[in-house]
C-alpha positions as CSV (number, residue, x, y, z in Angstrom):
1,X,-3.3,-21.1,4.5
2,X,-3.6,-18.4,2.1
3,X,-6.3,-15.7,2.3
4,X,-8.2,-13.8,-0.3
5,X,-7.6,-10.1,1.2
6,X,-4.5,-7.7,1.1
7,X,-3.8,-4.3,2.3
8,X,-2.8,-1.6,0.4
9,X,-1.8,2.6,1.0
10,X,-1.3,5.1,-1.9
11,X,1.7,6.7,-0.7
12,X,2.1,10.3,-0.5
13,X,3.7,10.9,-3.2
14,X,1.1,9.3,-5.2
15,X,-1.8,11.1,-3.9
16,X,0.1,14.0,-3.9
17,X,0.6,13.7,-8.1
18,X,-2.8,13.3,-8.3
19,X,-3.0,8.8,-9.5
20,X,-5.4,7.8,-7.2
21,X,-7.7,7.2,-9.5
22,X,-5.4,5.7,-12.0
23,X,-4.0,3.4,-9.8
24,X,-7.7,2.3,-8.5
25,X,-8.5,1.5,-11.8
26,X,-5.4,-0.8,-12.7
27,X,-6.2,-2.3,-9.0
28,X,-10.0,-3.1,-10.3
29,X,-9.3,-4.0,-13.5
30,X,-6.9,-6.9,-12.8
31,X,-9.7,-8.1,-10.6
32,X,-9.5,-7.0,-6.9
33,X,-12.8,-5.7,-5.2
34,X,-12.2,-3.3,-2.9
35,X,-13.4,-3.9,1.0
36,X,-12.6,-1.4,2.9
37,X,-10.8,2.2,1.5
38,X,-10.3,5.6,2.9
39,X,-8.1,8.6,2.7
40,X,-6.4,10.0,5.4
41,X,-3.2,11.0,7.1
42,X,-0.9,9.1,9.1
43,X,0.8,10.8,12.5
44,X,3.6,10.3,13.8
45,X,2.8,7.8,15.9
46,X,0.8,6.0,13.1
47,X,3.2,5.6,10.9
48,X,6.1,4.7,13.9
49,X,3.7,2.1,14.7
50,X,3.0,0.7,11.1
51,X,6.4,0.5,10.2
52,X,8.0,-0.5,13.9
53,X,9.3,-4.2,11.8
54,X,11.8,-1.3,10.5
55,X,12.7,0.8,13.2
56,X,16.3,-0.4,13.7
57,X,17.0,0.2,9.7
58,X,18.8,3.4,8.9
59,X,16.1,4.6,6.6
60,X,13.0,4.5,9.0
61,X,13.1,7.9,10.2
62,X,12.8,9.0,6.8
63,X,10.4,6.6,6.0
64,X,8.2,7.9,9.1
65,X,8.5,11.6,7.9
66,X,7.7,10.3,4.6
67,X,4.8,8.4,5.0
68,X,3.3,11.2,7.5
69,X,4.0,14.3,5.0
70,X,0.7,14.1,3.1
71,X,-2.9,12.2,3.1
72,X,-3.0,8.6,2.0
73,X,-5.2,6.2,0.5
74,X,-5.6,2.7,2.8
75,X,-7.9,0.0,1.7
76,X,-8.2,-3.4,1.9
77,X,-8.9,-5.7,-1.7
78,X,-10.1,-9.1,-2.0
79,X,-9.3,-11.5,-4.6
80,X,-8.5,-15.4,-4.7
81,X,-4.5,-15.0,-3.9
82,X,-4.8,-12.0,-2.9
83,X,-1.6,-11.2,-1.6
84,X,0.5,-12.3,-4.4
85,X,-1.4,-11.6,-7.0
86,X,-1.2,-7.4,-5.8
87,X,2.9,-7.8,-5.0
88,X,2.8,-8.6,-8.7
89,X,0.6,-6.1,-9.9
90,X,2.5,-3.3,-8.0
91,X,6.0,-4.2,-9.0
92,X,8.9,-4.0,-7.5
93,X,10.0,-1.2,-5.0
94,X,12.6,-0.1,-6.8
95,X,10.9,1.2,-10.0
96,X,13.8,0.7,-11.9
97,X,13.4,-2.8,-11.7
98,X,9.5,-2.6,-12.2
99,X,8.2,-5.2,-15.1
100,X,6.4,-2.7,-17.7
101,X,2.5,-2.0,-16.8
102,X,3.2,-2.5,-13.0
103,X,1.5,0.5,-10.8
104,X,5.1,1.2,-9.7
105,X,6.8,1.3,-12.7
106,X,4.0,3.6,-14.0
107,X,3.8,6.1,-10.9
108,X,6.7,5.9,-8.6
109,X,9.5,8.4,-8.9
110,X,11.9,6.3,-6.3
111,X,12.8,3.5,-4.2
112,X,11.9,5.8,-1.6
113,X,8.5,7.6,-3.1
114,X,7.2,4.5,-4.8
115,X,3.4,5.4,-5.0
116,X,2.1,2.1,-2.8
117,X,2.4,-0.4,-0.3
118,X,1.4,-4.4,-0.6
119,X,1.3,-6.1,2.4
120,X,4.3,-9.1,1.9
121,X,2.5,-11.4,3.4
122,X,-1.1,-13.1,4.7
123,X,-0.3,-12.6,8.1
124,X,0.6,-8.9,7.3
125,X,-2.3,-8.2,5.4
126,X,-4.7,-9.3,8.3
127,X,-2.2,-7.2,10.7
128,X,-2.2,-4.2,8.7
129,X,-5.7,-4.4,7.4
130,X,-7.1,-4.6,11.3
131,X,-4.7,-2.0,11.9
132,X,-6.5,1.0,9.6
133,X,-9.6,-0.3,9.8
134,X,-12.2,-1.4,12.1
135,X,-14.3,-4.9,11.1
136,X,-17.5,-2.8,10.8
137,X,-15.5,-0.8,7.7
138,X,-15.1,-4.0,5.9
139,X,-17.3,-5.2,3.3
């Protein structure tokens, strides 16, 4: 059964460059309400945890010393299909490939540094959502 939330982190390199407020507008404006946001920064251990699903790939020490080099934004957004709806609006990971207008072909300078995360799937999006935030935090 789908759900109507998602997750969602402004990577690094975005917040970093100075788009959160770009790409929280583009987010709003196609519809989502935000439920839950807040910046921080991920440790080590955070970000070994998050990504463990990609911990026998050859790039996940780099994606932990990525993801941990700077403050992120993590919130969660609600809309009906949810979860699709943001994989679209973000693009694809490989920026290159981005459809025009997508907050990845607009901000990310790589397959590597590619300004945000959209949970893949319902299931993920409750995972990663519980996993940044407490049910108190969400609205």
């Amino acid at each position: 059964m789908a759900t109507n939330r998602t997750f969602t982190m402004l990577k690094p390199d975005a917040v970093k460059d100075g788009h959160i407020g770009a790409i929280l507008e583009q987010i709003t404006a196609s519809g989502f309400r935000i439920v839950a946001m807040k910046l921080t920064q991920l440790t080590t251990a955070d970000a070994k945890a998050f990504y463990a699903v990609h911990s026998e790939r050859p790039f996940y020490g780099e994606l932990v010393e990525y993801m941990t080099s700077g403050p992120i934004v993590a919130a969660i957004l609600e809309k009906e299909n949810a979860v699709e709806d943001f994989r679209t609006l973000i693009g694809a990971t490989n920026p290159e490939e981005a459809a025009e207008g997508t907050i990845r072909k607009k901000y990310a300078k790589s397959i590597g540094e590619n300004a945000i995360h959209g949970s893949d799937s319902d299931e993920n999006a409750a995972i990663e959502g519980a996993f940044h935030f407490a049910g108190r935090e969400q609205f």
